[in-house]
C-alpha positions as a Markdown table, in Angstrom:
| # | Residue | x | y | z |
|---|---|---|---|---|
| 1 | Unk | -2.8 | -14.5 | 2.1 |
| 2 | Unk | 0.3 | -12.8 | 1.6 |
| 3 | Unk | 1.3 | -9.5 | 2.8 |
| 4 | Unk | 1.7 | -8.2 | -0.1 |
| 5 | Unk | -1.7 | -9.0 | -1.4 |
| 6 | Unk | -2.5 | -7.6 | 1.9 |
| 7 | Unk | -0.6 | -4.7 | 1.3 |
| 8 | Unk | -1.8 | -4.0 | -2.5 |
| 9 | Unk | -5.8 | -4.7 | -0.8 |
| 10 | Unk | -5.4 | -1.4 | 1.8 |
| 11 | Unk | -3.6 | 0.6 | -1.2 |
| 12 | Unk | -6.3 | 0.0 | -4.0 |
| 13 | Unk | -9.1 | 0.8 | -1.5 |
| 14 | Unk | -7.4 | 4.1 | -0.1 |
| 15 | Unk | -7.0 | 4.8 | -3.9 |
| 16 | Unk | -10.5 | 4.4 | -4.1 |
| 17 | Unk | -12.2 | 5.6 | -1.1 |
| 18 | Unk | -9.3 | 9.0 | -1.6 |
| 19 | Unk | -10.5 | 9.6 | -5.4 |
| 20 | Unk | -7.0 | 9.3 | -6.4 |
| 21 | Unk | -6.1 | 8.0 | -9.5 |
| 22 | Unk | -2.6 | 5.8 | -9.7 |
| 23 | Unk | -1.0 | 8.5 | -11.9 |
| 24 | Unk | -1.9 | 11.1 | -9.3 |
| 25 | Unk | -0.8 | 9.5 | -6.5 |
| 26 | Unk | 2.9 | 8.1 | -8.1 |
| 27 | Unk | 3.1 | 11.6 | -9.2 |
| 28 | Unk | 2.3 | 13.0 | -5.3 |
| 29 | Unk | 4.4 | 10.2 | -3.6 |
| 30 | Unk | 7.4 | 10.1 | -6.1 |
| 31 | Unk | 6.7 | 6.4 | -6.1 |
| 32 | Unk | 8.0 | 5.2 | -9.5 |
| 33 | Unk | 5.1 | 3.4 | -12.0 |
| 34 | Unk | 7.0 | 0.1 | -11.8 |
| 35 | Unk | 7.1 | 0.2 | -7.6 |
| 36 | Unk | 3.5 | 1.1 | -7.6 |
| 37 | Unk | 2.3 | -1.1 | -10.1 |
| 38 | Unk | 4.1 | -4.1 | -8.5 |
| 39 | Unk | 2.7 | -3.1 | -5.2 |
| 40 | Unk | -0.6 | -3.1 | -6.3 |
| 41 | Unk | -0.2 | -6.5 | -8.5 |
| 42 | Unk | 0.3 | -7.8 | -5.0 |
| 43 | Unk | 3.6 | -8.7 | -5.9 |
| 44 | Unk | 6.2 | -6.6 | -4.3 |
| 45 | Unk | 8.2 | -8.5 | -2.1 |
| 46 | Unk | 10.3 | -5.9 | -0.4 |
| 47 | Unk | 8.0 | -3.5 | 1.6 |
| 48 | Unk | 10.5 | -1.6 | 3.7 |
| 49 | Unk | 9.7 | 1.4 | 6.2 |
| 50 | Unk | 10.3 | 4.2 | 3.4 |
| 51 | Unk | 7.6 | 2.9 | 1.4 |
| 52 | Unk | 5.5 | 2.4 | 3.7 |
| 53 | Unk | 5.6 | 5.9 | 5.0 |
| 54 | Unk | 5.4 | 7.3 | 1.5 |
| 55 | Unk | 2.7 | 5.3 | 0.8 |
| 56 | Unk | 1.2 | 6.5 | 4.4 |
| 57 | Unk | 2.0 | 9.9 | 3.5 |
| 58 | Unk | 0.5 | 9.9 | 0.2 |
| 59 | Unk | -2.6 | 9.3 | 1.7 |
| 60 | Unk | -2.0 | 11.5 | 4.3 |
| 61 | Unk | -2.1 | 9.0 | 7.1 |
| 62 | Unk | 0.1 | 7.8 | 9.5 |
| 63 | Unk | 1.8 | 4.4 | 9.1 |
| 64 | Unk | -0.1 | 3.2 | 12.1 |
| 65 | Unk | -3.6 | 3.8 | 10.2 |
| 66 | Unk | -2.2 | 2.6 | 7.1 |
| 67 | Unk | -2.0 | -0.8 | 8.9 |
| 68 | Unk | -5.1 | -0.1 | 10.9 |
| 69 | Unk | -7.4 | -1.8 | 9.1 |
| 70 | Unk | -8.5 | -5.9 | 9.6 |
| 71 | Unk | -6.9 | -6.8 | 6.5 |
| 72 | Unk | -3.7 | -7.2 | 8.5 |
| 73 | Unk | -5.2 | -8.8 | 11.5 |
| 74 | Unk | -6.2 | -11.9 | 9.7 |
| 75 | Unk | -4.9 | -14.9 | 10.9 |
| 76 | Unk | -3.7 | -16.5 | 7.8 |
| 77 | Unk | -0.8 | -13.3 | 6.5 |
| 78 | Unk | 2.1 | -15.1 | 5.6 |
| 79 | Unk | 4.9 | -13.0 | 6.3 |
| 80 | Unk | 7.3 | -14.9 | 4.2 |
């Protein structure tokens, strides 16, 4: 799997288990609709620490629980 599947996995649940809907949350974040709709296609290839912690931050997390989760302890994220 790659991290960015990984990546758009841990978002679309915290959207879910949050109650927040896309719109909401691009609005909240200031994530544009294209950045956030890549993301969650699984196909952004860029993740860089500003997203990250405005991703975090829109979920009112920190970036350490963001990647927290055993999504991103599986052995098989390509990092490529």
């Amino acid at each position: 799997m790659k991290i960015s599947k990984a990546v758009a996995y841990r978002v679309y649940n915290l959207l879910r288990e949050n109650n927040i809907s896309q719109y909401k949350f691009e609005k909240d974040t200031l994530i544009p609709h294209n950045t956030l709709k890549t993301i969650l296609k699984g196909r952004y290839k860029s993740m860089n620490l500003k997203t990250a912690f405005r991703l975090a931050k829109g979920f009112n997390i920190t970036v350490a629980e963001f990647f927290d989760d055993p999504i991103f302890e599986r052995e098989d994220i390509e990092i490529l």
